[in-house]
C-alpha positions as CSV (number, residue, x, y, z in Angstrom):
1,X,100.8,-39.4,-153.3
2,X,97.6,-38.9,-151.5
3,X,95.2,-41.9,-151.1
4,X,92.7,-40.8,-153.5
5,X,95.4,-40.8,-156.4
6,X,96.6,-44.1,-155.1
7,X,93.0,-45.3,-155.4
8,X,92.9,-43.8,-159.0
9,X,96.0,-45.3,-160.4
10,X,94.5,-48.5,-158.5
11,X,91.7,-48.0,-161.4
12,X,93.6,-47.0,-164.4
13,X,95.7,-50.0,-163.7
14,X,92.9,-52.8,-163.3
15,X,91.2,-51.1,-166.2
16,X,94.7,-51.6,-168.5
17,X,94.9,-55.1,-167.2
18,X,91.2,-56.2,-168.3
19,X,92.2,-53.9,-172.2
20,X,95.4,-56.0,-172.4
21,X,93.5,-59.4,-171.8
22,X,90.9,-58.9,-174.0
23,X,93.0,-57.7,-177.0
24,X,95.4,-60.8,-176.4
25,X,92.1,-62.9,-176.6
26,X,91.0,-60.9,-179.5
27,X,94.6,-61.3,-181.1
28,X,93.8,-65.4,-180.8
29,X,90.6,-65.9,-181.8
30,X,91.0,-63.6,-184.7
31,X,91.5,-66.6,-187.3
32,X,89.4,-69.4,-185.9
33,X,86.3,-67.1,-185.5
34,X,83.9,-66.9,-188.6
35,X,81.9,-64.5,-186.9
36,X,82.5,-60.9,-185.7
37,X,82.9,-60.5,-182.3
38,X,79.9,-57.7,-182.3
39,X,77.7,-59.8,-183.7
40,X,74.4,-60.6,-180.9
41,X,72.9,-62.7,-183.4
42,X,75.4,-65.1,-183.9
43,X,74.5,-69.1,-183.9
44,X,75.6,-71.0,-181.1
45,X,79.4,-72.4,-180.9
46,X,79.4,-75.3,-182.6
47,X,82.9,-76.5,-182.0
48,X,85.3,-77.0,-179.1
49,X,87.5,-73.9,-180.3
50,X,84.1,-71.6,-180.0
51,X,83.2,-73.2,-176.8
52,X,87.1,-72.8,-175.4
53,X,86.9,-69.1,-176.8
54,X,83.8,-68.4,-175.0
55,X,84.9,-69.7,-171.6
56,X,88.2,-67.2,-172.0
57,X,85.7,-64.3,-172.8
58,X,84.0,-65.4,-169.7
59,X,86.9,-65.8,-167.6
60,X,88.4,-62.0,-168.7
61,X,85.1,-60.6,-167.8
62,X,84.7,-62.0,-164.6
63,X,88.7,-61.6,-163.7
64,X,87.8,-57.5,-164.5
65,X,84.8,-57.6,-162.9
66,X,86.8,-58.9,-159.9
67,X,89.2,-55.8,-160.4
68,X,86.8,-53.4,-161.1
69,X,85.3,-54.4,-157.6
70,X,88.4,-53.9,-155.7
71,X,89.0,-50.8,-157.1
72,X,85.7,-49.7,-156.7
73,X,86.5,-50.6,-153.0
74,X,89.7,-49.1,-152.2
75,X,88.3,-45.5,-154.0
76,X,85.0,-45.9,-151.4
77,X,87.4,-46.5,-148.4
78,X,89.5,-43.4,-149.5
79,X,86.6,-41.2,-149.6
80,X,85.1,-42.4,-146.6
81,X,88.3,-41.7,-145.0
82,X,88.5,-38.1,-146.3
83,X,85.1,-37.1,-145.1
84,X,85.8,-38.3,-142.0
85,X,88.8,-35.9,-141.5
């Protein structure tokens, strides 16, 4: 497997991580949450559940973000690499 490959499975594998966390969170929240989740508009939590629920949204995002990043990385290394062959 050639690094650039490596770097690419790197990706799909970060990017299946952060879609397994946020339909396990999704899966959760389904029954406490009055509100759909696409909804921009909707009030501010008003009870520990919403709060909790917000703070593991926030969590996943940044934890992919994070991923995302290193991936990122690792496929900027392996090109940098290549071009300098």
């Amino acid at each position: 497997m050639d690094a650039a490959s490596a770097a690419k499975d790197r990706v799909d594998r970060a990017l299946a991580l952060l879609e397994r966390r946020l339909l396990e969170l999704k899966s959760r929240a389904a029954g406490a949450s009055r509100v759909p989740d696409d909804d921009l508009f909707a009030p501010q939590p008003s009870s520990e559940t919403d709060r909790a629920r917000i703070h593991e949204l926030e969590a996943a995002g940044q934890d992919a973000a994070r991923a995302l990043a290193r991936a990122a990385d690792a496929i900027r290394e392996t090109l940098a690499d290549q071009e300098a062959r």
